[in-house]
Backbone as JSON Lines, residues from 0, in Angstrom:
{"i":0,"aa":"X","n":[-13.96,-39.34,-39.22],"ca":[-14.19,-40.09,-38.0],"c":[-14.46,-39.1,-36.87]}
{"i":1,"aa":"X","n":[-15.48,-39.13,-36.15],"ca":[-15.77,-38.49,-35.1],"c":[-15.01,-38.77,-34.03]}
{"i":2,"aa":"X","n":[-14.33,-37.96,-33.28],"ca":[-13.91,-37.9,-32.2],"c":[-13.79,-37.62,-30.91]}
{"i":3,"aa":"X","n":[-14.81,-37.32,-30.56],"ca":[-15.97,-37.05,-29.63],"c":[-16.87,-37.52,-29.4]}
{"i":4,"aa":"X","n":[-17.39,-38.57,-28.22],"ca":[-18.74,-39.55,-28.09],"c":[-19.12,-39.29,-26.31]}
{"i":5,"aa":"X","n":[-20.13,-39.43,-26.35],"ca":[-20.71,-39.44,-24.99],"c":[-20.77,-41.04,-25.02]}
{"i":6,"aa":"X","n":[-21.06,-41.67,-23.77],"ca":[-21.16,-42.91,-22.92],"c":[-21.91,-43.3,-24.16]}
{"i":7,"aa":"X","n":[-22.98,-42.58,-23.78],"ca":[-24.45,-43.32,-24.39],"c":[-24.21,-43.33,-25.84]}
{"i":8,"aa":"X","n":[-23.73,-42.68,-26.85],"ca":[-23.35,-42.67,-28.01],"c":[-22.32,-44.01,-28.4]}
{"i":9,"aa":"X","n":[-21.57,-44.01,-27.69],"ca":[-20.48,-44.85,-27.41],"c":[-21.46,-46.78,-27.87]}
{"i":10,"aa":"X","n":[-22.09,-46.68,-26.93],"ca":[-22.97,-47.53,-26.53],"c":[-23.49,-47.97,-27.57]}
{"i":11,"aa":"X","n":[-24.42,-47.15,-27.98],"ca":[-25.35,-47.37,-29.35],"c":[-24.63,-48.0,-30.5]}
{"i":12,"aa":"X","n":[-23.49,-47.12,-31.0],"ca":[-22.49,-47.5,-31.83],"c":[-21.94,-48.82,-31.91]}
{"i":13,"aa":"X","n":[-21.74,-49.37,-30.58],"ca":[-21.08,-50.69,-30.47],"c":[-22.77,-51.4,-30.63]}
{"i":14,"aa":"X","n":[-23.53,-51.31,-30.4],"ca":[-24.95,-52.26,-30.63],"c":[-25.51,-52.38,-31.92]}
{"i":15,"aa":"X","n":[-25.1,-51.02,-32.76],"ca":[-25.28,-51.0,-34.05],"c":[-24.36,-51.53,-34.71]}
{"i":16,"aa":"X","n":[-23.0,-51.51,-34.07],"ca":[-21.89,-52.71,-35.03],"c":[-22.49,-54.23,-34.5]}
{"i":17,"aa":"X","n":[-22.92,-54.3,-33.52],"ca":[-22.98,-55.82,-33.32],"c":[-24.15,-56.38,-34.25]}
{"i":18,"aa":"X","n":[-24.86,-55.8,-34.14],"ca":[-26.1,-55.79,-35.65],"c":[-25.76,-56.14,-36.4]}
{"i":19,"aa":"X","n":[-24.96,-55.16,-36.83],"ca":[-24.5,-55.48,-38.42],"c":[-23.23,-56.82,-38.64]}
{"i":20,"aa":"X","n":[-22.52,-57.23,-37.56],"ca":[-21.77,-58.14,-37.49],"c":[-22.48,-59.6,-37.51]}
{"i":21,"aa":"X","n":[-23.94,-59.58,-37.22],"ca":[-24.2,-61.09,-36.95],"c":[-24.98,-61.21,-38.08]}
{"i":22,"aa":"X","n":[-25.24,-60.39,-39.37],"ca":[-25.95,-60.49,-40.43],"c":[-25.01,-60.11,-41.48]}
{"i":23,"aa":"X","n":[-23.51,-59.94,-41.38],"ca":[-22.38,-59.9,-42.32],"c":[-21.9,-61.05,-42.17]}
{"i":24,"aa":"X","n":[-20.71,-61.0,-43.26],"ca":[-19.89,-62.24,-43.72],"c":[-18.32,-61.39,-43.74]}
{"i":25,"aa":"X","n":[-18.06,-60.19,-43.71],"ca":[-17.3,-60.08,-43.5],"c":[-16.85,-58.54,-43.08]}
{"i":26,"aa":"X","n":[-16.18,-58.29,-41.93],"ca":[-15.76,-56.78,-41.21],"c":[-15.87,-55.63,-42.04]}
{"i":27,"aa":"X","n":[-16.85,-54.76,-42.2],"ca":[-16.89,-53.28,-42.67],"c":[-16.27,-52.32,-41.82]}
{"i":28,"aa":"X","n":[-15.87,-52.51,-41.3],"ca":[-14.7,-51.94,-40.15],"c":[-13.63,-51.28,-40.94]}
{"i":29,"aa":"X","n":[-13.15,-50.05,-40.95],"ca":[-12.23,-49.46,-42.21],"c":[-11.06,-49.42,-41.24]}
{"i":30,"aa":"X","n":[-10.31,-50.5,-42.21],"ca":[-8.38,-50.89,-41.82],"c":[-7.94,-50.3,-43.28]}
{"i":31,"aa":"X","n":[-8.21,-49.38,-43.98],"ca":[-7.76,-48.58,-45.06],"c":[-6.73,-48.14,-44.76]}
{"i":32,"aa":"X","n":[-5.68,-48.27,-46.07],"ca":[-4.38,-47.36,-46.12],"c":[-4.79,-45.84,-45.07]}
{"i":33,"aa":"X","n":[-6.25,-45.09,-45.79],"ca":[-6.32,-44.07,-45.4],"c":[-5.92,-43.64,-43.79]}
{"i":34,"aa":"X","n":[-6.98,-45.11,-43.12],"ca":[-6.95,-44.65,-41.93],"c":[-5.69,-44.85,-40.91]}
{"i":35,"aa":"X","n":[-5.31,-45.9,-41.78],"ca":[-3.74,-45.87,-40.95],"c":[-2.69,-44.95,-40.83]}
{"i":36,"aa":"X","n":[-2.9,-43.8,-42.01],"ca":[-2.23,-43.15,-42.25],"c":[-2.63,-41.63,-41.46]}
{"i":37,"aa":"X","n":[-4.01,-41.66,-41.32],"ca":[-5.2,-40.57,-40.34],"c":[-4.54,-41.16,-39.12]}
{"i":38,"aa":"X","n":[-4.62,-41.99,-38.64],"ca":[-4.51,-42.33,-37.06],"c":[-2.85,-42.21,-37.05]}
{"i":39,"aa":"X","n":[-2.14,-42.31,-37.81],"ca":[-0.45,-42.41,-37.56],"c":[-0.53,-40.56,-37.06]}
{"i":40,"aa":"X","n":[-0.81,-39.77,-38.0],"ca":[-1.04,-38.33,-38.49],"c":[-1.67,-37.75,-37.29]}
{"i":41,"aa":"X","n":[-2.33,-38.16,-36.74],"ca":[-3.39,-37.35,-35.7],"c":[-3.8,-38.11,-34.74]}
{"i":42,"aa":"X","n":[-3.36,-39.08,-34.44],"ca":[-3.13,-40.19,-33.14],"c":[-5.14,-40.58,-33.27]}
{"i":43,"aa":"X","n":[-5.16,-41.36,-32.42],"ca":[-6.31,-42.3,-32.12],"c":[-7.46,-41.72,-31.18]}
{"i":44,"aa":"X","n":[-8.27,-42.16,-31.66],"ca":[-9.74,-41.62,-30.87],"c":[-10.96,-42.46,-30.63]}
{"i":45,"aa":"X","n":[-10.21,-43.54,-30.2],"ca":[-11.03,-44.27,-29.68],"c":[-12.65,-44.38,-28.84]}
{"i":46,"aa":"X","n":[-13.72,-44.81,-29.57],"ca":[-14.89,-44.2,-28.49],"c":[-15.27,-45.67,-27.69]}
{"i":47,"aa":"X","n":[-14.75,-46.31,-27.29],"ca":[-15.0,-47.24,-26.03],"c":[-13.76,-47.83,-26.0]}
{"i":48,"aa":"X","n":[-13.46,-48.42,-24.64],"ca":[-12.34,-49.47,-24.19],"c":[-13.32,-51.03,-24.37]}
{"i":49,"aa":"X","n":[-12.57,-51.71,-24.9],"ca":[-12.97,-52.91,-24.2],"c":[-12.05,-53.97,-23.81]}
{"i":50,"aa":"X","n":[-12.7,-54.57,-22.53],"ca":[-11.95,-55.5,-21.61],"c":[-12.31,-56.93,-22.32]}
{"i":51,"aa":"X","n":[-11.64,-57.61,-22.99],"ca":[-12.05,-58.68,-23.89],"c":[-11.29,-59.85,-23.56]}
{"i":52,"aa":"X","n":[-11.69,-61.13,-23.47],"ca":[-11.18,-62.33,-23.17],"c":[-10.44,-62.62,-24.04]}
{"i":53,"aa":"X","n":[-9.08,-63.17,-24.0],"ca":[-7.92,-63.78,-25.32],"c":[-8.45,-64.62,-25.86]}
{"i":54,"aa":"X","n":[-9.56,-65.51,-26.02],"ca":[-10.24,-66.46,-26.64],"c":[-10.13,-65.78,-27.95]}
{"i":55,"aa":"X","n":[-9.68,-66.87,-29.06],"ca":[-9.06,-66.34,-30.3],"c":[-10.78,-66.31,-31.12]}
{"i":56,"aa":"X","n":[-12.1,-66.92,-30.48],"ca":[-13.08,-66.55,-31.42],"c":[-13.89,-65.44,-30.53]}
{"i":57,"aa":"X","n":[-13.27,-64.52,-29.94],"ca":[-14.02,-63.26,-29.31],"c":[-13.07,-61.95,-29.75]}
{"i":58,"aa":"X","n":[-13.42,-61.42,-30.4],"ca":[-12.64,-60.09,-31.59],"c":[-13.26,-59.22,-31.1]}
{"i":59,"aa":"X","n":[-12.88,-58.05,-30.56],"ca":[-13.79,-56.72,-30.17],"c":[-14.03,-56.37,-31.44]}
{"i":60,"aa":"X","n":[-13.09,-56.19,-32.48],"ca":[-13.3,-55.2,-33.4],"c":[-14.14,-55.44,-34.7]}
{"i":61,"aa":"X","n":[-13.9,-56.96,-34.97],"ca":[-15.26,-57.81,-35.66],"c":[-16.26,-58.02,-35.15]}
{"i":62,"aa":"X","n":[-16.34,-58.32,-33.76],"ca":[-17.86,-58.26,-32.97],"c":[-18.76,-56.86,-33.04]}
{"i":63,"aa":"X","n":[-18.0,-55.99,-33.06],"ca":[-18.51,-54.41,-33.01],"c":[-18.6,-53.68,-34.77]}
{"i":64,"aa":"X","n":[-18.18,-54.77,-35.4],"ca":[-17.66,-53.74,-37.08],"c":[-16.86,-52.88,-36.49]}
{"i":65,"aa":"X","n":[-15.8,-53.16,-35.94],"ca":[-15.15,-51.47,-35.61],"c":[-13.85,-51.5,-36.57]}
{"i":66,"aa":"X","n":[-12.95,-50.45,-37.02],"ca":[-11.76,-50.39,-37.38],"c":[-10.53,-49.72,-37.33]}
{"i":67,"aa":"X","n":[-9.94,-49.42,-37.46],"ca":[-8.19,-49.08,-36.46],"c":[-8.9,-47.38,-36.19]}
{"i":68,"aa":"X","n":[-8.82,-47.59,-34.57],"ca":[-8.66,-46.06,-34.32],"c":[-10.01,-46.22,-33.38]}
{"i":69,"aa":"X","n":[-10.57,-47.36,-33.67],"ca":[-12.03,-47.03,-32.69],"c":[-12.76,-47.36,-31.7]}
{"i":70,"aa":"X","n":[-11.78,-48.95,-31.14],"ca":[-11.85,-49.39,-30.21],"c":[-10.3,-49.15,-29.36]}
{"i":71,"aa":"X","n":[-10.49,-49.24,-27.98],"ca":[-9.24,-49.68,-27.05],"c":[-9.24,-50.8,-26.72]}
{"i":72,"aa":"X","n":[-8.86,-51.53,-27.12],"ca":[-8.93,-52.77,-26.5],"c":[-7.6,-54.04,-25.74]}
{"i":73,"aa":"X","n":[-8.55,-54.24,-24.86],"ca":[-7.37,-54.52,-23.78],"c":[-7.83,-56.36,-23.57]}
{"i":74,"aa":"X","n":[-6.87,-57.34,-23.64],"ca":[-7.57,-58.89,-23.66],"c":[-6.32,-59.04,-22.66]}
{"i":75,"aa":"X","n":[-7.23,-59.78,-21.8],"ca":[-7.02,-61.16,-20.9],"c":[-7.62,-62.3,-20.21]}
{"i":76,"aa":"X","n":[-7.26,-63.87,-20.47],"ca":[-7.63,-64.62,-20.7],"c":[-9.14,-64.05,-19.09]}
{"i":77,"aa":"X","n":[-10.49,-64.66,-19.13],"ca":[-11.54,-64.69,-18.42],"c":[-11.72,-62.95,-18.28]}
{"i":78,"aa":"X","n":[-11.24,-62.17,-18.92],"ca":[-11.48,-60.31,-18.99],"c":[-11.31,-59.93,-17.14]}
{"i":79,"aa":"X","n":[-10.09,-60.28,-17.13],"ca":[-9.98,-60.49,-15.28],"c":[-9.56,-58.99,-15.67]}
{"i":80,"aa":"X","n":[-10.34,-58.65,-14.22],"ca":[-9.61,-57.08,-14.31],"c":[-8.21,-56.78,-12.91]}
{"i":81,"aa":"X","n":[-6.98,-56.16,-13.63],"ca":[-6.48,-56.2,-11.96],"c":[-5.46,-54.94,-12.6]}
{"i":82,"aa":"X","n":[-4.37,-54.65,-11.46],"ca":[-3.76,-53.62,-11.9],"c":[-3.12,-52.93,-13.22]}
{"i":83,"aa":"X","n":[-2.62,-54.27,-14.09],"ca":[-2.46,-53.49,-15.4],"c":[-3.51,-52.93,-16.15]}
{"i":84,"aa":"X","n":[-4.38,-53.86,-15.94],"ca":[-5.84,-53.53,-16.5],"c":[-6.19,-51.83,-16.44]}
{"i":85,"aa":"X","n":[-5.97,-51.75,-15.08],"ca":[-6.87,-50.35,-14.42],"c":[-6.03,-49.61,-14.91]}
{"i":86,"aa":"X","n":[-4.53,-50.19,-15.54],"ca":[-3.85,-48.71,-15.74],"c":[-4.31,-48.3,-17.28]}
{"i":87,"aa":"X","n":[-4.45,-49.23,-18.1],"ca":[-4.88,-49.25,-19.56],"c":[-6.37,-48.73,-19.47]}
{"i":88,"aa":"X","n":[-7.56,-48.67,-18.52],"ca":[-8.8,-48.63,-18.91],"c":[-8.1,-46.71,-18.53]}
{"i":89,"aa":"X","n":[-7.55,-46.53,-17.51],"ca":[-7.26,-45.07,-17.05],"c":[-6.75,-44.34,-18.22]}
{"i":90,"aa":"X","n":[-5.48,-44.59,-18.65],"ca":[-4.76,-44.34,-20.2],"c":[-5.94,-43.68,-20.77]}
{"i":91,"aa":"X","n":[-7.19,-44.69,-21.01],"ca":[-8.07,-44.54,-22.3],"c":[-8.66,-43.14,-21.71]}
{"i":92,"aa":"X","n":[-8.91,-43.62,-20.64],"ca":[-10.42,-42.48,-20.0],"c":[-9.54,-41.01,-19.85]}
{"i":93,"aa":"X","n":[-8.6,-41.55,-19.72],"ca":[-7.98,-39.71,-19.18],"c":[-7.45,-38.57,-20.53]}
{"i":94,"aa":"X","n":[-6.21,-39.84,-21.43],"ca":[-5.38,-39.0,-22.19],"c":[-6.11,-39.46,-23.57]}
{"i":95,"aa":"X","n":[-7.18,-40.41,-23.77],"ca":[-7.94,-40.45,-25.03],"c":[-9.43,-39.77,-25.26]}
{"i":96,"aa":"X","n":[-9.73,-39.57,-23.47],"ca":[-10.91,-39.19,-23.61],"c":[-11.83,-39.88,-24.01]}
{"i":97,"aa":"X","n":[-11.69,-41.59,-23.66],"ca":[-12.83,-42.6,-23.69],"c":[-13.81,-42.68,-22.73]}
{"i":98,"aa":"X","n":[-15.54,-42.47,-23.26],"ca":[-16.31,-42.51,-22.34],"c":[-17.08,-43.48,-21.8]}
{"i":99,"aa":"X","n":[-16.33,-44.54,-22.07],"ca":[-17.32,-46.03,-21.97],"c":[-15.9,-47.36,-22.16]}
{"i":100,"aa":"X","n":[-16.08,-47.95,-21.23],"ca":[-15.76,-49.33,-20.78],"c":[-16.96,-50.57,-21.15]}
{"i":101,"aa":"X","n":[-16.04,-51.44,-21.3],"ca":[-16.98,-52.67,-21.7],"c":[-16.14,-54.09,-21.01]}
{"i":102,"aa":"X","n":[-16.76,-54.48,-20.36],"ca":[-16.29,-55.74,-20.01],"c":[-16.74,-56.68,-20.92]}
{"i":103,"aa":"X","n":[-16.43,-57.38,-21.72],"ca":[-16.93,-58.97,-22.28],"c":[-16.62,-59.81,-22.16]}
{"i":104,"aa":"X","n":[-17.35,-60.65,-21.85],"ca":[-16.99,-62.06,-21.5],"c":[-17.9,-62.72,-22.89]}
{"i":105,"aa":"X","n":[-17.6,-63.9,-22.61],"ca":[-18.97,-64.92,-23.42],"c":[-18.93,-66.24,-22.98]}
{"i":106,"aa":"X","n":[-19.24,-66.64,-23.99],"ca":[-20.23,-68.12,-23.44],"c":[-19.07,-69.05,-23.79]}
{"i":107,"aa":"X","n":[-18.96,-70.35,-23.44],"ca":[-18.45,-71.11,-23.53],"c":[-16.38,-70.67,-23.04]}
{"i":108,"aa":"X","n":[-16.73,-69.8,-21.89],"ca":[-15.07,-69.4,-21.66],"c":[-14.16,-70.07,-20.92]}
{"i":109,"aa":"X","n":[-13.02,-70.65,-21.44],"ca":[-12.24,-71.81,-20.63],"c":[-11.79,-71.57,-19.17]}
{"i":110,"aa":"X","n":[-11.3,-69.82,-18.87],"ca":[-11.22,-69.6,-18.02],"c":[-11.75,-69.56,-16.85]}
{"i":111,"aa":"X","n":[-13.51,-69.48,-17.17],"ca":[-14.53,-69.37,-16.15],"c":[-14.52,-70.81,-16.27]}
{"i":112,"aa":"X","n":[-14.44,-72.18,-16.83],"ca":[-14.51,-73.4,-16.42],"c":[-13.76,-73.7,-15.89]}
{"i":113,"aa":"X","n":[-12.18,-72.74,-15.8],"ca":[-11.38,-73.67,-14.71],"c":[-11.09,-73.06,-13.83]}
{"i":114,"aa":"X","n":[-12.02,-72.0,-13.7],"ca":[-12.06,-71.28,-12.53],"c":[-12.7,-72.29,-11.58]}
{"i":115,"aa":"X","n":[-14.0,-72.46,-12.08],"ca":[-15.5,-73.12,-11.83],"c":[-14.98,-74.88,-11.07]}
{"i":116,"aa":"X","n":[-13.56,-75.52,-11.94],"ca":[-13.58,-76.6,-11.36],"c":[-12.18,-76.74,-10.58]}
{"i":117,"aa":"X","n":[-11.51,-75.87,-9.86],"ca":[-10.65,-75.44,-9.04],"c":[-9.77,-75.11,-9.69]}
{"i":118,"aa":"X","n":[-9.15,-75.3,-10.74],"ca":[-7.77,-74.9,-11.38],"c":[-7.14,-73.72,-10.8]}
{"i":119,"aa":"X","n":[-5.96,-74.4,-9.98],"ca":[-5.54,-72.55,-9.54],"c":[-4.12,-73.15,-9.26]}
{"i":120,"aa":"X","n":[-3.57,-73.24,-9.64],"ca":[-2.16,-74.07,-10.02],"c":[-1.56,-72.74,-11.32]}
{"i":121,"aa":"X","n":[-0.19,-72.38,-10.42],"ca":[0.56,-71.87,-11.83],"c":[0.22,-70.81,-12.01]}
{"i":122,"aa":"X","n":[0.57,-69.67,-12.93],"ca":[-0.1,-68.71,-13.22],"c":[-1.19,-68.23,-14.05]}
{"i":123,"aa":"X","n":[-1.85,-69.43,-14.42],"ca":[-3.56,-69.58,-14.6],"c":[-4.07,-69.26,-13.32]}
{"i":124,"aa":"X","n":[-3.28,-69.88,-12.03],"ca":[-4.01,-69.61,-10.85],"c":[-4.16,-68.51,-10.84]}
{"i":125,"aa":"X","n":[-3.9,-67.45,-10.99],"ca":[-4.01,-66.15,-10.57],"c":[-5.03,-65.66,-11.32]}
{"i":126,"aa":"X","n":[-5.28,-65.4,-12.58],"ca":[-6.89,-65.49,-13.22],"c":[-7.62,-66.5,-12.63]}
{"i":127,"aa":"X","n":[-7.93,-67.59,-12.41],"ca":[-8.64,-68.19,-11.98],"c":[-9.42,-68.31,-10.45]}
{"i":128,"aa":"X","n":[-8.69,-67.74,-9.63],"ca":[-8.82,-67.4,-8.27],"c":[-9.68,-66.2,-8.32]}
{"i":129,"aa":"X","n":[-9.09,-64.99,-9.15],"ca":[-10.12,-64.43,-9.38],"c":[-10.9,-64.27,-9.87]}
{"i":130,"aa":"X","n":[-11.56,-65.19,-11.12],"ca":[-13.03,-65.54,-11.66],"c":[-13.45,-66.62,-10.24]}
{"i":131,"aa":"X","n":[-12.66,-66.77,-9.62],"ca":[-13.44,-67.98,-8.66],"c":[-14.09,-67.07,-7.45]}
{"i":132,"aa":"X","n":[-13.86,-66.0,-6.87],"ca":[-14.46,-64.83,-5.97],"c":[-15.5,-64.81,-6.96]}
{"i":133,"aa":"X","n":[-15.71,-64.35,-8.29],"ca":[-16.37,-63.98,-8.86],"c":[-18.24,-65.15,-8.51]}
{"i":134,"aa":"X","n":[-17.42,-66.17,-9.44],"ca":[-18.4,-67.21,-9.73],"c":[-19.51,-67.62,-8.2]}
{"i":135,"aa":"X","n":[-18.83,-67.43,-7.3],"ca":[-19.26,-68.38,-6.33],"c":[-19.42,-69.87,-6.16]}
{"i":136,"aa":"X","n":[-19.55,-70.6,-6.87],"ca":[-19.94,-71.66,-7.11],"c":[-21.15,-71.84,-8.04]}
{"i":137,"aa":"X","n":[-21.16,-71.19,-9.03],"ca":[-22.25,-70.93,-9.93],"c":[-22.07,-72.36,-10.71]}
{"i":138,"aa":"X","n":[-22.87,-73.4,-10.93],"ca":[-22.55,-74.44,-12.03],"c":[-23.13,-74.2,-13.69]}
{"i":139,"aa":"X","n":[-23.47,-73.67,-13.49],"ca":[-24.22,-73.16,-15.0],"c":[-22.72,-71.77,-15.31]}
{"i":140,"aa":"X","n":[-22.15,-72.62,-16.82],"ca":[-21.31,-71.56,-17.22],"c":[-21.52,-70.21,-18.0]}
{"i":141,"aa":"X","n":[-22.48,-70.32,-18.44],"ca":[-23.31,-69.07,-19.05],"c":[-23.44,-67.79,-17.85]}
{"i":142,"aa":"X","n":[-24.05,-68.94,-16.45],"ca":[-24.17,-67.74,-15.84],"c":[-23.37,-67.79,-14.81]}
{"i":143,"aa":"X","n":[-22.07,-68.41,-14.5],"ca":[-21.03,-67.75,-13.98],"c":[-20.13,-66.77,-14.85]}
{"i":144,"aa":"X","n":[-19.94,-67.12,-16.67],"ca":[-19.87,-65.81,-17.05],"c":[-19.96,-64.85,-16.52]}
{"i":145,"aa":"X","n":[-21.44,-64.45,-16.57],"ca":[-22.51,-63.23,-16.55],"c":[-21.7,-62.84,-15.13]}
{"i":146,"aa":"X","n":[-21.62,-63.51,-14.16],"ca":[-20.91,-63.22,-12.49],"c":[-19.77,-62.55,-12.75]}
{"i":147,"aa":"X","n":[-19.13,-63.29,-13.24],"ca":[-17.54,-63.12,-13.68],"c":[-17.44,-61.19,-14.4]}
{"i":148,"aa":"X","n":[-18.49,-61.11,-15.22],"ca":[-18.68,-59.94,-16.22],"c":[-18.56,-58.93,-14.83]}
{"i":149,"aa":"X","n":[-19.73,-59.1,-14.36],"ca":[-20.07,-58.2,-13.21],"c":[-19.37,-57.84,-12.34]}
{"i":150,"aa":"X","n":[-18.85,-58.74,-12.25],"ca":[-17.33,-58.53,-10.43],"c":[-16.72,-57.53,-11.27]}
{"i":151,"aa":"X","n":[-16.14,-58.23,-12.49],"ca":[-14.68,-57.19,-13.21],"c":[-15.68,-55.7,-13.22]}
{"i":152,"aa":"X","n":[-16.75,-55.32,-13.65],"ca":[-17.2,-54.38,-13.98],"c":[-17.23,-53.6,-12.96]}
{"i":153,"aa":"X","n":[-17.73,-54.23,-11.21],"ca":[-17.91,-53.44,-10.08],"c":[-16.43,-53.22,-9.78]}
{"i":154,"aa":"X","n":[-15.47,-53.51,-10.11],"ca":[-14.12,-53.7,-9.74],"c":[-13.42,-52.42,-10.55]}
{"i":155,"aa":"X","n":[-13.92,-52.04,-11.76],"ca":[-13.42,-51.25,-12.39],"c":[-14.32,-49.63,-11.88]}
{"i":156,"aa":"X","n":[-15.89,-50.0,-11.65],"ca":[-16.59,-48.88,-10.63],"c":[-15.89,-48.44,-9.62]}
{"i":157,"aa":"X","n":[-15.12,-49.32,-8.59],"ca":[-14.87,-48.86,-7.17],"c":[-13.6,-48.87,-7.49]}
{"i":158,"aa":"X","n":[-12.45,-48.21,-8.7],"ca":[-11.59,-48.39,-8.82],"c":[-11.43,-46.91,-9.14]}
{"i":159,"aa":"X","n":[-12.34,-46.68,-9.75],"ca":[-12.14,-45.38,-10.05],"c":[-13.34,-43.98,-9.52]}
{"i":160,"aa":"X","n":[-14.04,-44.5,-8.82],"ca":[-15.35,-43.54,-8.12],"c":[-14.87,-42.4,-8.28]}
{"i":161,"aa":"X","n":[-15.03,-41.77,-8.47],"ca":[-14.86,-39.97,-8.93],"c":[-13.92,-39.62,-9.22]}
{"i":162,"aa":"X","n":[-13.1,-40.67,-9.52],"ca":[-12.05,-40.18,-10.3],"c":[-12.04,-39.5,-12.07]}
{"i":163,"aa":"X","n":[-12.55,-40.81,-12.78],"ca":[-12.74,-40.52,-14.15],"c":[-14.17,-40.51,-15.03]}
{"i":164,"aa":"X","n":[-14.23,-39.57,-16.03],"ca":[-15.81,-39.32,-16.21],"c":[-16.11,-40.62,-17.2]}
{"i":165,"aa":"X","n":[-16.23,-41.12,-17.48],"ca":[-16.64,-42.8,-18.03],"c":[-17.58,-43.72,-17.46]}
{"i":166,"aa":"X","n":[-17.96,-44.41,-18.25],"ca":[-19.46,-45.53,-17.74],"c":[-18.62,-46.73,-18.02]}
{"i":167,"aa":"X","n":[-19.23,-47.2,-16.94],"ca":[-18.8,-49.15,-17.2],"c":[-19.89,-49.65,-17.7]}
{"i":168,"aa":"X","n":[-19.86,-50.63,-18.6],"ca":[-20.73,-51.91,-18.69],"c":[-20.18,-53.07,-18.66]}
{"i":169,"aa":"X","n":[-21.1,-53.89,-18.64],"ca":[-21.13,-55.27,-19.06],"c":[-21.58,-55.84,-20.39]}
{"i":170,"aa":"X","n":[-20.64,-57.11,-20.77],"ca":[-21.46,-57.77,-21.89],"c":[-21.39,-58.97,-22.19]}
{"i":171,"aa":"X","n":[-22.22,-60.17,-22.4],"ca":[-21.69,-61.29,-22.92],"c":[-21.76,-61.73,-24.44]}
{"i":172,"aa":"X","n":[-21.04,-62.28,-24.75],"ca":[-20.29,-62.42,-26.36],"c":[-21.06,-64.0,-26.76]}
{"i":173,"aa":"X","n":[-22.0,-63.91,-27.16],"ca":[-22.58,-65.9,-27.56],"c":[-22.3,-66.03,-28.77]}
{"i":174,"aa":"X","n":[-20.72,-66.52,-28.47],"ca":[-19.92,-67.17,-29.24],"c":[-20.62,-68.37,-30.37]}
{"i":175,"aa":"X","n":[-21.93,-68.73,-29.97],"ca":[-22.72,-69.84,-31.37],"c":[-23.06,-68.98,-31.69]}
{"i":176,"aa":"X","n":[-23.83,-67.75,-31.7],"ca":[-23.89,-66.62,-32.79],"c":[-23.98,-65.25,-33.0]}
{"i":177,"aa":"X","n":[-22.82,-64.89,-32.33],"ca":[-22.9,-63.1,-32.24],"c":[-23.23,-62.57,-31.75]}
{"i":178,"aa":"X","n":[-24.38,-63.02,-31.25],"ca":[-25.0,-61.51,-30.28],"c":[-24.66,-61.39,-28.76]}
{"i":179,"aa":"X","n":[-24.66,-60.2,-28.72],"ca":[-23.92,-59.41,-27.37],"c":[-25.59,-59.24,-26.66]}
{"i":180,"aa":"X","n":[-24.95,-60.09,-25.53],"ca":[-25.87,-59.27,-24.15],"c":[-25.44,-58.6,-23.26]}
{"i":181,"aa":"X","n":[-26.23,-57.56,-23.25],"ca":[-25.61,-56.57,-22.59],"c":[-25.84,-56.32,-20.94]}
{"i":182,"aa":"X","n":[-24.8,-56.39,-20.35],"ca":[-25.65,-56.54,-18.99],"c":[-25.04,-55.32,-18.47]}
{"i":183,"aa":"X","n":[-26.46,-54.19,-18.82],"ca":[-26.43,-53.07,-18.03],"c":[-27.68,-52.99,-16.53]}
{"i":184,"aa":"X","n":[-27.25,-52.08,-15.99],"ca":[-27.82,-52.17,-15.08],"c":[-28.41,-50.73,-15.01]}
């Protein structure tokens, strides 16, 4: 396993697992005795973080083919980013030497709908308030997603400006069939 990736390497890798994920039937992603026993032995080397929604049909590590040791991945419900967040994407970037962040969101996300139709009651409110800065009043949920993706992503930019050497992106997850859009800029 390589342990060393630039941004852009990083990148590719996750586009080439998503490839291969929407024309498989099932994760080539290696959860081998071996590697559990490599990553226990010589700790983890993760080459991207990703910021992933708790929606139980959005999997970083089946969406990407990835397997133990190769994603970071961090879920909360609408991929809201806020202080625990920033401390986990930092963790990755500093003491793992991760060069790439990923926000994902996708399509059909409950959180951006009840962001979208006021829900802010309780401590949903607190995700939801902030996909609701996000959204604006976007009525199309696809592309308050895509809003939602973007805020967390500029949020994680101006969070860390020269602090840590890492790239943010964006991505959305279309949950009817696999494929990741990527919203780079």
């Amino acid at each position: 396993m390589k342990t060393q990736y630039t941004a852009e390497e990083a990148l590719r890798k996750l586009k080439e697992g998503n490839e291969k994920y929407i024309c498989s039937e099932r994760n080539p992603g290696d959860i081998s005795r071996h590697i559990r026993e490599e990553t226990y032995a010589h700790g983890q080397h993760p080459y991207a973080t990703v910021i992933a929604c708790s929606d139980s049909r959005e999997i970083p590590e089946a969406i990407f083919c990835a397997g133990i040791g190769e994603i970071f991945t961090i879920r909360i419900a609408g991929n809201v980013i806020d202080a625990p967040q920033l401390g986990s994407i930092e963790y990755a970037a500093e003491h793992l030497h991760v060069p790439l962040t990923v926000v994902l969101g996708h399509t059909n996300c409950g959180a951006v709908e009840a962001a979208s139709q006021g829900h802010d009651e309780g401590y949903v409110g607190v995700l939801t308030k902030d996909i609701y800065k996000a959204i604006k009043g976007e009525p199309d949920l696809t592309a308050a997603s895509r809003r939602n993706i973007l805020y967390q992503v500029e949020k994680i930019r101006k969070a860390f400006e020269g602090k840590c050497c890492f790239r943010a992106v964006g991505a959305l997850y279309h949950i009817e069939n696999g494929m990741i859009e990527w919203l780079e800029d």
